[in-house]
C-alpha positions in Angstrom: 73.2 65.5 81.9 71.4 66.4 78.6 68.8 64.1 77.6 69.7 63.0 74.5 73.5 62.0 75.9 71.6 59.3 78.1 71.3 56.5 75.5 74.8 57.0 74.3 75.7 56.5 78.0 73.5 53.2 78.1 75.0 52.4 75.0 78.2 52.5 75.7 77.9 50.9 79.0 76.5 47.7 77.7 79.5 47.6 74.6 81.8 48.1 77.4 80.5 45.0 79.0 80.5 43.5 75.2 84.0 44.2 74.8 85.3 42.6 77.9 84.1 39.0 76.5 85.9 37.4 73.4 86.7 38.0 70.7 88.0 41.7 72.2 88.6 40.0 75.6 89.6 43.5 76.9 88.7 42.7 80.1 89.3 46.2 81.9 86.0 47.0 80.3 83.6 44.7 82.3 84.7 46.8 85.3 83.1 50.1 84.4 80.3 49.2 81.9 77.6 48.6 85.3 79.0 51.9 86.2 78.3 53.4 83.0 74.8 51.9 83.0 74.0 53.4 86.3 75.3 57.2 85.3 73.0 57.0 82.7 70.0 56.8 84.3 70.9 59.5 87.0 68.5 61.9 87.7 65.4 59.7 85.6 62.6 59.1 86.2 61.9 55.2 86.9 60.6 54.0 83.6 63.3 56.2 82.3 66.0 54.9 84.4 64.3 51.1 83.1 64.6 52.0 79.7 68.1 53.3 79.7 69.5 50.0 81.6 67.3 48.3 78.5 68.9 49.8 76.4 72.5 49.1 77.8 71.8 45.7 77.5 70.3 45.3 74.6 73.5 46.6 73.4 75.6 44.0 75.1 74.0 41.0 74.1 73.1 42.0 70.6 76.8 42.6 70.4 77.9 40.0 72.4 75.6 37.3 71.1 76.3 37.9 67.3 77.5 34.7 67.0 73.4 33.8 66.4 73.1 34.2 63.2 75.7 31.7 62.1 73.2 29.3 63.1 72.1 27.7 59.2 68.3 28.6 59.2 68.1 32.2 58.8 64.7 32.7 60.3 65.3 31.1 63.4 69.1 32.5 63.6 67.6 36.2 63.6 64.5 35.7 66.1 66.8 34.0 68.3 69.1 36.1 68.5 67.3 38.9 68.6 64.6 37.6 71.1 67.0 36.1 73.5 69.0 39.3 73.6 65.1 41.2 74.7 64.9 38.8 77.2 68.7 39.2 78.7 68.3 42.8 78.3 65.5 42.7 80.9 68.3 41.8 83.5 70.5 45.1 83.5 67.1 46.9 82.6 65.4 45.7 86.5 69.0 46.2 87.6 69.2 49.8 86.9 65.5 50.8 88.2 66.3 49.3 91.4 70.0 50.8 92.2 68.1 54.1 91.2 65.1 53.5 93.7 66.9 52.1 96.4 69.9 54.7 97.1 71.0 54.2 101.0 69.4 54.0 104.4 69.1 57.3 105.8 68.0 59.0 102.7 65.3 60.7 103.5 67.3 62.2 106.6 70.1 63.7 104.3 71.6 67.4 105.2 69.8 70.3 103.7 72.4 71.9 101.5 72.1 75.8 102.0 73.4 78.4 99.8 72.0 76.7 96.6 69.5 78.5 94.5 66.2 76.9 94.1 66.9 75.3 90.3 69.9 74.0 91.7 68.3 72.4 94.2 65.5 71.3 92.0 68.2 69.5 89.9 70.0 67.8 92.8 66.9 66.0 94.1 65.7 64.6 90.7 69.1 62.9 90.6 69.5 59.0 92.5 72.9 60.1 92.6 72.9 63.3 94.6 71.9 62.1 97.8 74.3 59.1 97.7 77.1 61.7 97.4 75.5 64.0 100.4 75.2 60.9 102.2 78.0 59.9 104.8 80.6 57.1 103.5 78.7 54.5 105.1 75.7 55.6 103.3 77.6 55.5 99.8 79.8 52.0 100.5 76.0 50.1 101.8 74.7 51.4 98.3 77.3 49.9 96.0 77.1 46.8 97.9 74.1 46.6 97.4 74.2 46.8 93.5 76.9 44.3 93.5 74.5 42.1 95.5 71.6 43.0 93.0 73.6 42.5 90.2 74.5 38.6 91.4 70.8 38.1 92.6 69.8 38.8 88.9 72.5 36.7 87.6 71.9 33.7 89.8 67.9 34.2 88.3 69.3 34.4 84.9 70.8 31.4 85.0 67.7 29.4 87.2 64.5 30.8 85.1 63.2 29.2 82.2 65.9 26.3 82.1 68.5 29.1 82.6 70.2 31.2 80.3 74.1 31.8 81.8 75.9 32.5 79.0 78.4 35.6 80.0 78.1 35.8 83.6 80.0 39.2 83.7 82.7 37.8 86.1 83.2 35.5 83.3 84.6 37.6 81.2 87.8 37.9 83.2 88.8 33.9 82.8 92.4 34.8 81.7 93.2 37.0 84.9 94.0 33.8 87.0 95.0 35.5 90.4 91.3 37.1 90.4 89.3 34.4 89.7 90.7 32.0 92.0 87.9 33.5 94.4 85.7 30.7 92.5 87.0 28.5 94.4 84.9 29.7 97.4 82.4 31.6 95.8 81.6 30.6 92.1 82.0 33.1 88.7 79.5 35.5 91.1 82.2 36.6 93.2 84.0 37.6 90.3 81.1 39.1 89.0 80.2 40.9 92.6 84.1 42.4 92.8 83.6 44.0 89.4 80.4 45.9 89.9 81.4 46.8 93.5 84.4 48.9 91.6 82.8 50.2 89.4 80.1 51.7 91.4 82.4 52.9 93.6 84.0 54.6 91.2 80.8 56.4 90.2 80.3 57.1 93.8 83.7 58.9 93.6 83.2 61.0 90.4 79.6 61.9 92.1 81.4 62.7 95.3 83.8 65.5 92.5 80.5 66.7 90.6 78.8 67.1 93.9 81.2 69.5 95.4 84.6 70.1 93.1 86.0 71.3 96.7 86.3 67.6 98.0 88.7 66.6 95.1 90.5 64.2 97.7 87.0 62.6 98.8 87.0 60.3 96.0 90.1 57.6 97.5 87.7 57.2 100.4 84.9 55.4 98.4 87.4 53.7 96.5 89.9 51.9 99.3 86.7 49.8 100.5 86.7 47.8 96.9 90.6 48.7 95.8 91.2 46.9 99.0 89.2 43.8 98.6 90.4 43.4 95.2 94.2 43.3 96.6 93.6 40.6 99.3 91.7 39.2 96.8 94.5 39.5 93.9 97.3 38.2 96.9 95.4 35.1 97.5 94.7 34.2 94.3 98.6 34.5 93.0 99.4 32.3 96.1 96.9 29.8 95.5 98.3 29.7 92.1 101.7 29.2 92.9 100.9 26.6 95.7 99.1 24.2 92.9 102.2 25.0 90.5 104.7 23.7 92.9 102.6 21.1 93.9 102.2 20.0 90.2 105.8 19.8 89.7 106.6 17.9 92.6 103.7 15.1 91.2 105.2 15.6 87.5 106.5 11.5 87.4 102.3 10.5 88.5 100.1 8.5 86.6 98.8 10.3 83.6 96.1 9.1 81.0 97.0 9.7 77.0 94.0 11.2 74.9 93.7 11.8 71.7 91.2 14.5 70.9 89.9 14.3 67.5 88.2 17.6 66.2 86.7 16.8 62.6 85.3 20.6 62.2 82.2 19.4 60.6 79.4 22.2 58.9 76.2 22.0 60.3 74.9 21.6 56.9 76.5 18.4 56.6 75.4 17.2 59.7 71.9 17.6 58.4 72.4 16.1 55.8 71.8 12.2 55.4 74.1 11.5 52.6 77.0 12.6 54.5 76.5 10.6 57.1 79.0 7.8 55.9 81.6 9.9 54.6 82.1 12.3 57.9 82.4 9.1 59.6 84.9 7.5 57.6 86.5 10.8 58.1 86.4 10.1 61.9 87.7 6.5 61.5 90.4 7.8 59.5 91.8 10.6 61.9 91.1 8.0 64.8 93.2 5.7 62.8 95.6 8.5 62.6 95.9 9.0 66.0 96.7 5.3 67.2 100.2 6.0 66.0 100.7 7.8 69.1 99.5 5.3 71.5 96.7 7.3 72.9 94.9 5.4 75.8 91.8 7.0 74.8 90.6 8.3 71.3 87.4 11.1 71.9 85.0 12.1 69.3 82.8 15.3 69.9 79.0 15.7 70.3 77.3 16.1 66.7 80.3 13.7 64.9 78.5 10.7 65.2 75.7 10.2 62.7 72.9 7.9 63.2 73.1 4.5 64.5 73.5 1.4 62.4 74.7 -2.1 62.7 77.5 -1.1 60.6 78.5 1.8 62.6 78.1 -0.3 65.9 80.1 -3.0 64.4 83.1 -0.7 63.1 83.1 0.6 67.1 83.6 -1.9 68.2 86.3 -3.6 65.6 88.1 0.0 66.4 88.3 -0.4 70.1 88.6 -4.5 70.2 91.4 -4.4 67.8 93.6 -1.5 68.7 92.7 -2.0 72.4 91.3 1.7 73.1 89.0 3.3 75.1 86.5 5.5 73.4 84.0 8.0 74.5 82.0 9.7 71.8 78.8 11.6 71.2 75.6 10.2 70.0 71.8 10.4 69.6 69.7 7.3 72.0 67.1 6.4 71.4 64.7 4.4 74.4 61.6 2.9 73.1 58.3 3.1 74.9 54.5 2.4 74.9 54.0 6.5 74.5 56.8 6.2 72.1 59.9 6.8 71.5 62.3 8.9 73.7 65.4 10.6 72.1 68.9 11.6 74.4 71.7 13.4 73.4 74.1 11.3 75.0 77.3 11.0 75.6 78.5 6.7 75.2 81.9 4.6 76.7 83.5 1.7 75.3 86.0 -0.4 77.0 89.1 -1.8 74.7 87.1 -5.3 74.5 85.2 -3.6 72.1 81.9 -3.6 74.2 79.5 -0.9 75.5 80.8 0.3 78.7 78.4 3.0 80.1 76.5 6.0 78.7 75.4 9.8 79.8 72.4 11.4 78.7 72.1 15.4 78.7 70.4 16.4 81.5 69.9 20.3 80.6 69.1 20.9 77.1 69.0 23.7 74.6 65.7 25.6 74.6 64.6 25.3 70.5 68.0 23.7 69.8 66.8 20.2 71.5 63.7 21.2 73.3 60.6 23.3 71.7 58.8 24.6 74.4 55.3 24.8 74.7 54.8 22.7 71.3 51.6 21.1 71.9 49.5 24.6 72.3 51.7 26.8 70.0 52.7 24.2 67.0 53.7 27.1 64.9 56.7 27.2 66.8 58.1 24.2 64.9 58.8 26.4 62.1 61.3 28.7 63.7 64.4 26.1 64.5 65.6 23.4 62.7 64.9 20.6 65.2 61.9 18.0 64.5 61.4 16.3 67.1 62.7 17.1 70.7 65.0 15.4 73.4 64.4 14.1 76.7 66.2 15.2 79.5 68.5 12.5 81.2 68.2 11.6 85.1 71.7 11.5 86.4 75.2 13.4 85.9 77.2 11.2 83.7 80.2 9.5 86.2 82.5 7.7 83.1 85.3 5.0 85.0 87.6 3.4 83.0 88.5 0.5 85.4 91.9 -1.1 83.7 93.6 2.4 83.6 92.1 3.3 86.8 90.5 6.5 85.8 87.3 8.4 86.7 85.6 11.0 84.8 83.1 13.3 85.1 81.3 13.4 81.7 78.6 15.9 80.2 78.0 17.8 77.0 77.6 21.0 75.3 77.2 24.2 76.9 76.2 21.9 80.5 79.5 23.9 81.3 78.5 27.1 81.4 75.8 26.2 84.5 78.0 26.7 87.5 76.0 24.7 90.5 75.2 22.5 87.9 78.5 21.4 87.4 79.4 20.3 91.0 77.1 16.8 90.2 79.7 15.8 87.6 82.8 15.5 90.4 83.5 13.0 93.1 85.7 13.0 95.3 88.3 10.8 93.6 86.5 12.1 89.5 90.0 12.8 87.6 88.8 15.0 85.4 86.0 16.4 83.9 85.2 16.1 80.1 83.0 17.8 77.6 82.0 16.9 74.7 80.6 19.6 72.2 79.3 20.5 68.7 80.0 24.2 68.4 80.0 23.6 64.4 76.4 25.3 64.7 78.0 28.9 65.1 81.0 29.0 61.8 83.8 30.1 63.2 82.5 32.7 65.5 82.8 34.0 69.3 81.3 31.4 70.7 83.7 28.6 71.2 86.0 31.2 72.8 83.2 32.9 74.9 82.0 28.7 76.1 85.9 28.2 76.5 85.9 31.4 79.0 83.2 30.2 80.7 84.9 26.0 81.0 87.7 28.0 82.8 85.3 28.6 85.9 84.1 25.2 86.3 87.7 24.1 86.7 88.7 26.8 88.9 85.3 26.3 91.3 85.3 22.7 91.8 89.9 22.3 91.6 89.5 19.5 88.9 90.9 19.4 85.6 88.5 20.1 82.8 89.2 18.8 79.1 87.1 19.8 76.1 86.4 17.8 72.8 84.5 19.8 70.7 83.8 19.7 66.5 85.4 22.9 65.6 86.6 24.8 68.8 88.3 25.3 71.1 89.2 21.7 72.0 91.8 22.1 74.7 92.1 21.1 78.7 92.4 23.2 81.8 94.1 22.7 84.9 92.5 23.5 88.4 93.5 26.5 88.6 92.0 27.7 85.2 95.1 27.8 83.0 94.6 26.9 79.4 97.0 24.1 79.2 97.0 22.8 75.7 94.5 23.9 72.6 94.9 22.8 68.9 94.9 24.9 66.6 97.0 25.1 63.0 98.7 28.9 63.0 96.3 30.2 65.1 93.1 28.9 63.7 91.1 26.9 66.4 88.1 25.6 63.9 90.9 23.8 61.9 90.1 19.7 62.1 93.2 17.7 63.9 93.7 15.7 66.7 95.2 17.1 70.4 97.3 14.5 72.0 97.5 14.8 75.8 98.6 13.8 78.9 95.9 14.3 81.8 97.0 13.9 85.3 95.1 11.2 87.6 94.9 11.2 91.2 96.2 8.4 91.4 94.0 6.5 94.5 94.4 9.9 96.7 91.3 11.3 97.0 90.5 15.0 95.9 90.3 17.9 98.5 87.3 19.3 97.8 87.3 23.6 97.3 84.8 25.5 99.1 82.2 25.9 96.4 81.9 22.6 95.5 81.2 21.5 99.1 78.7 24.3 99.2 77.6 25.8 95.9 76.0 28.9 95.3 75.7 29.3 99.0 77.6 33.3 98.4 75.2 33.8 95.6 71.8 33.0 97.8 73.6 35.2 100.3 73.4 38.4 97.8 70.1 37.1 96.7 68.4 37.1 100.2 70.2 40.4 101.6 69.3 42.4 97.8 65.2 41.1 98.4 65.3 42.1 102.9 66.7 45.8 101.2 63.8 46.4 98.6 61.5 45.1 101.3 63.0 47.6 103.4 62.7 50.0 101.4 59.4 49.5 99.8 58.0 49.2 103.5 59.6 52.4 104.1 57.8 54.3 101.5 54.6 52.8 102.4 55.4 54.0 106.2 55.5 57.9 104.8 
């Protein structure tokens, strides 16, 4: 491959990836941009083969992260976006260097190819890809396993380091193919994720196998049927699985439901900041709550962000709206815990009972590094001037656990993008929780990607733990999911999502039967620590094998 066609390879490897998330959501693309990355780099060098899988994924999450720069304070908007997207792009960068260092066992014992001249030769052994495709099948179908494995064991550290970053987890980016992603249910988004970069180096494998000698044109179904195969038991499952829970649902249609209205004010950012709009936008609130009563809703939501500033009048007219229309409410709103070191501020998430009193509260337990949290403050203070935040929040202790005793509901509460952190997620749900809910303020981004990319990402937290998941958020996409991952209901007025207006909907309970647990949420991320350890034992392997020479 000519030199200067590598970084258009990279390139368009990491928009292929891109293009697989929403807006473009055309998913067949996730499954051959890790290919693409890896063809790039064949026959580099390793900081070469670093630089092109950096590259790659700069390209993917400058594309894919966009969405950044809506964010109303220019200077921060751009070195976010653009700093975050460095630091992503380290992921595919490591990725690529390794899959290119560690090719097979056996490798150094491959078959001497006669009948080559010497350049030929020369070429064949500066390529990573050359002696995969000499190798047996064995040789070939243990390497792509392992860069499915590798490509988890980054994602699982992705979404750990530095408070964790997991915003589109590759396997993510299929949420609307339901019979495929029912294997979350036993092994989280990363066996998703692990399926799609096991194709699609298997499918590089097989064009290697054709470039490597044209003569073994019918080679390349042997490296596929390995992951084609997996994918169809896979695929068979997961439209069984699907059609169990329908059937099931229709024979519990006549259960116990709980009525919700969902109120989605689509408030700017800018007004949130600013102090003389705190009264109006939440008259505004009271007014489409007001609205919504004529519908009988059991329980009226507001999102996170809606609810400026506490004051006795704002307490008071919370508690005249639930006392007097007997409602349930469940809202989002800053706390505030007074100290001797001072004050502590939460982002939390507060219940009131249809007396009209405080029921319970959640406070965010993983927060947004410099949208609620400046790292590092006290020793850099310069820092301060790159994101619109003041002062910081304090993480919360506990996963929020919301029961509304007179309608005998349970529900698992939590707020912003807490939903995109799979393991993280499994706190929120007992074994008789209803339904999880979050609440979220996505007004920060316009009308943009993002509420569609978090949506995406909701669908997998449904889907892993089999519990309903319901979203209230300020301007998109406020909608609920059913345990199998099927968008049930969104508002939206002629197809625009950031519109305000209130979802009304019915949420099945359980009813007093307890919840049969799936797979993953009994064990979590035990398939991902699996990929994790067996990717490290193979570059130990490997490393010590080089140091044996």
């Amino acid at each position: 491959m000519r030199n200067h066609a590598r970084p258009v390879l990279a390139v368009a490897g990491g928009l292929c990836l891109s293009l697989a998330f929403p807006n473009w959501e055309i998913a067949g693309l996730g499954w051959l941009g890790p290919g693409l990355l890896l063809a790039s780099a064949a026959g580099c060098a390793p900081r070469a083969a670093f630089g092109l899988g950096f590259l790659g994924g700069l390209s993917f999450f400058l594309t894919s992260l966009v969405w950044l720069l809506r964010i109303p304070f220019p200077v921060g908007a751009f070195a976010g976006w653009v700093s975050l997207s460095i630091y992503c792009a380290m992921y595919p960068a490591v990725w690529v260097w390794l899959c290119s260092r560690v090719v097979a066992p056996g490798e150094d014992n491959r078959p001497s190819i006669d009948n080559r001249d010497a350049h030929a030769e020369e070429t064949r052994s500066r390529s990573f890809l050359a002696p995969v495709a000499r190798l047996p099948w064995s040789g070939r179908a243990f390497w792509c396993l392992f860069c499915a494995a590798l490509w988890v064991a980054l994602e699982m550290m992705r979404v750990r380091f530095l408070t964790g970053f997991p915003w589109n987890i590759l396997g993510a980016s299929q949420f609307r193919m339901l019979p495929v992603i029912q294997l979350a249910a036993w092994t989280g988004v990363y066996g998703v994720s692990f399926l799609m970069v096991w194709f699609s180096s298997a499918f590089l494998c097989a064009v290697a196998v054709l470039l490597d000698d044209p003569a073994r044109h019918r080679s390349w179904v042997g490296e596929m049927i390995l992951p084609m195969l997996t994918i169809a038991i896979t695929t068979a499952m997961g439209f069984d699985r699907v059609s169990s829970m329908a059937k099931h649902e229709s024979a519990d249609a006549s259960g116990p439901k709980l009525r919700m209205a969902f109120v989605q004010p689509s408030i700017p950012q800018t007004v949130i900041f600013d102090p003389s709009e705190a009264q109006p936008r939440f008259q505004k609130l009271l007014a489409m709550s007001e609205t919504a009563l004529a519908q009988h809703p059991d329980v009226v939501i507001w999102p996170e962000g809606a609810m400026p500033p506490w004051t006795v009048e704002n307490f008071h007219a919370i508690t005249n709206f639930t006392a007097s229309h007997h409602v349930w409410m469940i809202f989002g709103a800053d706390d505030v815990e007074q100290g001797a070191r001072g004050n502590r501020y939460f982002n939390s998430a507060v219940l009131f009972g249809p007396n009209g009193t405080f029921a319970n509260s959640y406070r965010k337990r993983l927060l947004v590094i410099f949208g609620e949290y400046i790292p590092l403050v006290r020793w850099l203070p310069f820092l301060r001037y790159l994101t619109p935040i003041e002062d910081g929040f304090s993480a919360g202790d506990r996963p929020g656990d919301f029961r509304l005793s007179s309608l005998r509901a349970r529900i698992g509460v939590f707020i912003c993008f807490e939903d995109v952190f799979p393991d993280a997620t499994r706190d929120f749900v007992r074994s008789d929780t209803d339904f999880l809910l979050n609440l979220t303020n996505d007004g920060w981004f316009g009308e943009s990607a993002a509420q569609w990319q978090q949506a995406g990402m909701s669908v997998f937290r449904a889907v892993e733990n089999g519990v309903p998941l319901a979203r209230c958020t300020n301007n998109g996409l406020t909608c609920w999911i059913d345990k199998v991952g099927r968008v049930r209901q969104w508002l939206e007025d002629g197809g625009n999502i950031y519109t305000p207006g209130i979802m009304m909907a019915d949420l099945p309970l359980l009813g007093g039967v307890e919840r049969t647990p799936t797979f993953y949420h009994q064990h979590g991320d035990c398939f991902g620590w699996v990929c994790v350890v067996w990717a490290c034992l193979q570059i130990a392997r490997r490393i010590s094998a080089r140091r044996g020479r």
